[in-house]
C-alpha positions in Angstrom: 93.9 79.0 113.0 91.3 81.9 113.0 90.6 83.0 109.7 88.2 85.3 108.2 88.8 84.2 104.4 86.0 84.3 102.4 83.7 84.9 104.5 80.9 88.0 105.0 81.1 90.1 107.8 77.1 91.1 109.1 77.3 91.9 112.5 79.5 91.5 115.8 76.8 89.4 117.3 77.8 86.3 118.3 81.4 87.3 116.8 83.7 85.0 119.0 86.5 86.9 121.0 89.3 85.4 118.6 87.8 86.9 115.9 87.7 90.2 116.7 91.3 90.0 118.6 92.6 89.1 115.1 90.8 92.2 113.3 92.6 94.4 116.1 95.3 92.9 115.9 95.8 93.2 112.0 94.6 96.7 112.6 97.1 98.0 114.3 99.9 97.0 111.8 97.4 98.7 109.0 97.8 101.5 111.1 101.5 101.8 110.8 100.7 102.0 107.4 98.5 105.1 107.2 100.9 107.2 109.3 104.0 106.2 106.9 104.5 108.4 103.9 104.3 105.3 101.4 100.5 103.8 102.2 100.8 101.4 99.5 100.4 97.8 100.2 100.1 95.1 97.3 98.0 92.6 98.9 94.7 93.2 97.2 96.5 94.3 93.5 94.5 93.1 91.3 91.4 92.5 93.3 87.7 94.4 92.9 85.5 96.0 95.3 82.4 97.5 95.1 81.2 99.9 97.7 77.1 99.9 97.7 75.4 102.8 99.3 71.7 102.8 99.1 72.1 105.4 101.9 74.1 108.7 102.2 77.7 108.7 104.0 81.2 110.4 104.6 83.1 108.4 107.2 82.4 105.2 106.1 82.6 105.4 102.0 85.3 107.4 101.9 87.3 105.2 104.4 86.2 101.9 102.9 87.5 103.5 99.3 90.6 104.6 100.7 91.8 101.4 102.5 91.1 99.8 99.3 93.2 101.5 97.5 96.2 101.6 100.6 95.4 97.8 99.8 96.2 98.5 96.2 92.3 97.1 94.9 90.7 99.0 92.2 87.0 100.2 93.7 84.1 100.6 92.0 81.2 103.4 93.8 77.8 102.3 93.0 74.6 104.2 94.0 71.2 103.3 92.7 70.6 107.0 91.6 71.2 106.6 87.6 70.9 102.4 88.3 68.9 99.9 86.7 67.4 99.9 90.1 65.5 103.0 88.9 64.1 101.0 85.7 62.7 98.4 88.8 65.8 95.8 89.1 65.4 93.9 92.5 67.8 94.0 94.7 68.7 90.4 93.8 69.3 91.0 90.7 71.9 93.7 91.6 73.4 91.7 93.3 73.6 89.5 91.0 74.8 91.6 88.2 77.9 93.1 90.4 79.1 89.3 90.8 79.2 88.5 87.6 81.0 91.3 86.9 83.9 89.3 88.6 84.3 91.5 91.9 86.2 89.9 94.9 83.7 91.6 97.7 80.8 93.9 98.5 80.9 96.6 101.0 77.3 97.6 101.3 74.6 100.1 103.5 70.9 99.6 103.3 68.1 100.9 104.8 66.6 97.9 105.3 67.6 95.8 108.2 68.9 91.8 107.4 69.2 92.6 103.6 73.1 91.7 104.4 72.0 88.2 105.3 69.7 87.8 102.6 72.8 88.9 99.7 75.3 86.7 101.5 73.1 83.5 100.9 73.1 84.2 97.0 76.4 85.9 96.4 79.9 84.5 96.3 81.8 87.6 97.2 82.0 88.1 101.3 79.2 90.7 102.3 80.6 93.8 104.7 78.0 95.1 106.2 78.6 99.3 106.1 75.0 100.0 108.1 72.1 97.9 107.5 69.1 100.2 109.1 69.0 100.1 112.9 70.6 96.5 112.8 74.3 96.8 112.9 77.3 98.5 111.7 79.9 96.1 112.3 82.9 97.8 111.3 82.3 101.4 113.4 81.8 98.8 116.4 85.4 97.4 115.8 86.9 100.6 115.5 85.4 101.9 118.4 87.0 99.2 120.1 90.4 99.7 118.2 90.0 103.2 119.3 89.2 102.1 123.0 91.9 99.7 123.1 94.9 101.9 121.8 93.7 104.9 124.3 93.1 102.2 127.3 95.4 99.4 127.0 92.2 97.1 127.2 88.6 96.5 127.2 87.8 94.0 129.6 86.7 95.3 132.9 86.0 99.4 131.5 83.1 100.9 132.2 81.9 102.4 128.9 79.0 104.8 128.6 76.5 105.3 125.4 74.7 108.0 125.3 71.4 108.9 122.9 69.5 107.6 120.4 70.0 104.0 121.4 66.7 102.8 119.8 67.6 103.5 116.0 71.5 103.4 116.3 72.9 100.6 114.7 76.1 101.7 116.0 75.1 101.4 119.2 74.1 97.6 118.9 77.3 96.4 117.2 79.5 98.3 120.6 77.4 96.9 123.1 78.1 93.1 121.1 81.4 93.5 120.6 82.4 95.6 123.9 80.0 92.9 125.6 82.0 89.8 123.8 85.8 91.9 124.9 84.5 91.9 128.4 83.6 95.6 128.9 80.9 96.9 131.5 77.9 98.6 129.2 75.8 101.1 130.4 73.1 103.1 128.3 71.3 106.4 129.2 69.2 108.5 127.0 65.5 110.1 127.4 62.7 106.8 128.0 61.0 108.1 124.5 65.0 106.4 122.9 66.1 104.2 125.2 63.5 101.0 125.5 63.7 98.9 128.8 64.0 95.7 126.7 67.8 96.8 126.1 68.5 95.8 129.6 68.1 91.7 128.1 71.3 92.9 125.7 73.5 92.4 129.5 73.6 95.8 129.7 72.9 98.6 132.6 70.3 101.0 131.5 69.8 104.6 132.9 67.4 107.6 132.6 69.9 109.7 134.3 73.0 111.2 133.2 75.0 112.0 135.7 73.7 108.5 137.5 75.1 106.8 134.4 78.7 108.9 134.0 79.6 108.0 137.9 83.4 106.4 137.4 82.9 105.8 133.4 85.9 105.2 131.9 84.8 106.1 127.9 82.0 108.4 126.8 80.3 107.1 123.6 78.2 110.0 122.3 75.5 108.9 119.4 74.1 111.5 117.2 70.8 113.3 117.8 69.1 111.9 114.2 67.4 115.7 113.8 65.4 114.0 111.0 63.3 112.6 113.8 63.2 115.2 115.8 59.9 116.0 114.5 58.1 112.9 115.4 58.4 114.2 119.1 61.1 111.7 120.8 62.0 114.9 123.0 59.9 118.0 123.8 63.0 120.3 122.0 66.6 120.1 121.3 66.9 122.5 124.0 65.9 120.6 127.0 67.3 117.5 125.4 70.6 119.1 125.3 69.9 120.1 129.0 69.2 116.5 130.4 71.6 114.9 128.0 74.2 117.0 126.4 77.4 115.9 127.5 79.8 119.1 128.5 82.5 119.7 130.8 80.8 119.8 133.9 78.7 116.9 133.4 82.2 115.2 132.9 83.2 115.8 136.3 80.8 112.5 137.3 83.8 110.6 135.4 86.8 109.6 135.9 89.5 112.4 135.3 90.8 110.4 132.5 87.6 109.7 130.5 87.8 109.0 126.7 85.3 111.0 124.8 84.6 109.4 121.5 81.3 110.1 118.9 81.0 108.1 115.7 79.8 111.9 113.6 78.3 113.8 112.3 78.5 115.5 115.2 75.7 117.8 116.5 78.0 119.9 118.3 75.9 122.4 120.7 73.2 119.6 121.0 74.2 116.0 122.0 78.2 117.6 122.5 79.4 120.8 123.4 82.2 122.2 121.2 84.8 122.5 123.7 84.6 118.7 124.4 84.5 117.9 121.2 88.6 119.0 120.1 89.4 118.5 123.9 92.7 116.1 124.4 91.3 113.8 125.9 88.8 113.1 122.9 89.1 110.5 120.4 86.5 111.8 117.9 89.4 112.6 115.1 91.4 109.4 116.0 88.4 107.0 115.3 88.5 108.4 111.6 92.0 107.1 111.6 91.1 104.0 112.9 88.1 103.3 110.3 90.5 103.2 107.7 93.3 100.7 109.7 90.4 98.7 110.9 88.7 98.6 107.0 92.3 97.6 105.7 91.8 94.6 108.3 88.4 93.5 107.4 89.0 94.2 103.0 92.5 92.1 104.0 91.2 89.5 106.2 88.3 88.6 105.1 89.5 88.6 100.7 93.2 87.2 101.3 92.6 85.6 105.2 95.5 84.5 107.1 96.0 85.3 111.3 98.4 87.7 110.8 99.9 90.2 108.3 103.5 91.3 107.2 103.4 94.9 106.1 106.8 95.2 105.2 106.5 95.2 101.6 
């Protein structure tokens, strides 16, 4: 039996197939849940978690906190602003300090990349990994897939198309491992300055050129244009970046007519996106909101009460 009990989740690298067939799998009933009037399930009543945000975020927090409390756990929102960690308590020691405090798991985003792995060696509580720098984000990956694999009817054998900032986006690694591991056709394409030739080793096809790279896709992954970098000089301006790379309409026509556009926000919309793709019908942008929530239900219910399956009919 595939279980997930107990354990952290830090990345989809490596992830085996099962695995991530179960998360989807329990996903999808969680879903049935969040449409329903009565969201209240009573599988984690009782239970503690403690979201951990060393960095800022909407999507992810607020989707973690609510499929907690679908779940029926009581969640606890910590941020180091007004911490010890301002009077100099090491991360350790935080750590430390939450688990003693009886919780039953740790949803956390760092800057730094690895610091997952590192609490998950000292902690009891399983680890979910919520962004760790330009490492991974583990559960926006498996929603992207839920997302794919709801619109699609499957993953293996699509040709699915990530466009941007590959270079810092953690999102971007944990798709390509787990659209990699579920048997999908990766390409990348972004400006040379964000899109390092080394990816290619990742069993992926990288481009330069847009258009080259949206020939036949089958789903359109757009990454955010991190503005805070902009001034480093990654692109000449976001004008001729959005000229070479935005992704509108037209540019569309290289795909196939049924093309799933999907972006993991906030959305730059003008700049990496144009507005009128962004609420078209054949984009999925609002739906993977949805879906971080089902999928997060999964993962809080997998990995604290395991099992390979889940009855939502209480």
């Amino acid at each position: 039996m595939v279980s997930l009990k107990g354990q952290s989740l830090l990345g989809l690298q490596g992830m085996p197939k099962e695995k991530i067939d179960l998360i989807l799998r329990v996903a999808k009933k969680m879903k049935e849940v969040v449409n329903r009037d009565d969201k209240k399930l009573p599988f984690l009543h009782g239970r503690s978690i403690v979201n951990l945000f060393w960095e800022p975020s909407t999507r992810t927090r607020g989707s973690f906190e609510m499929a907690a409390k679908y779940l029926g756990a009581d969640t606890v929102i910590f941020i180091p602003k007004g911490s010890s960690i301002e009077k100099g308590e090491s991360f350790r020691d935080t750590l430390l300090t939450i688990e003693a405090m009886g919780v039953d798991a740790v949803v956390m985003r760092h800057k730094q990349e690895g610091c997952h792995a590192f609490a998950s060696q000292f902690v009891t509580p399983p680890i979910i990994n919520a962004g760790d720098g330009a490492h991974e984000h583990p559960t926006q990956g498996l929603l992207d897939l839920f997302t794919i694999h709801e619109a699609k009817g499957h993953i293996n054998g699509l040709k699915v198309v990530i466009v941007g900032d590959i270079n810092h986006s953690r999102v971007a690694r944990s798709d390509i491992y787990g659209l990699r591991t579920m048997g999908a056709d990766v390409h990348l394409v972004g400006p040379r300055t964000l899109l390092s030739p080394e990816l290619a080793h990742m069993g992926v096809t990288v481009h330069y050129d847009l258009d080259e790279a949206l020939e036949g896709a089958d789903v359109v992954n757009v990454l955010r244009i991190q503005r805070e970098r902009q001034g480093v000089g990654f692109f000449p301006s976001v004008g001729e970046y959005a000229s070479f790379y935005g992704i509108n309409h037209k540019r569309l026509q290289q795909a196939k007519k049924n093309v799933l556009i999907m972006h993991p926000g906030p959305m730059n919309r003008g700049l990496e996106i144009e507005p009128d793709v962004c609420y078209w019908s054949q984009s999925a942008i609002q739906e993977q909101v949805k879906n971080g929530v089902s999928v997060r239900m999964a993962v809080l219910y997998l990995t604290i009460i395991g099992g390979d399956d889940v009855d939502i009919t209480h």
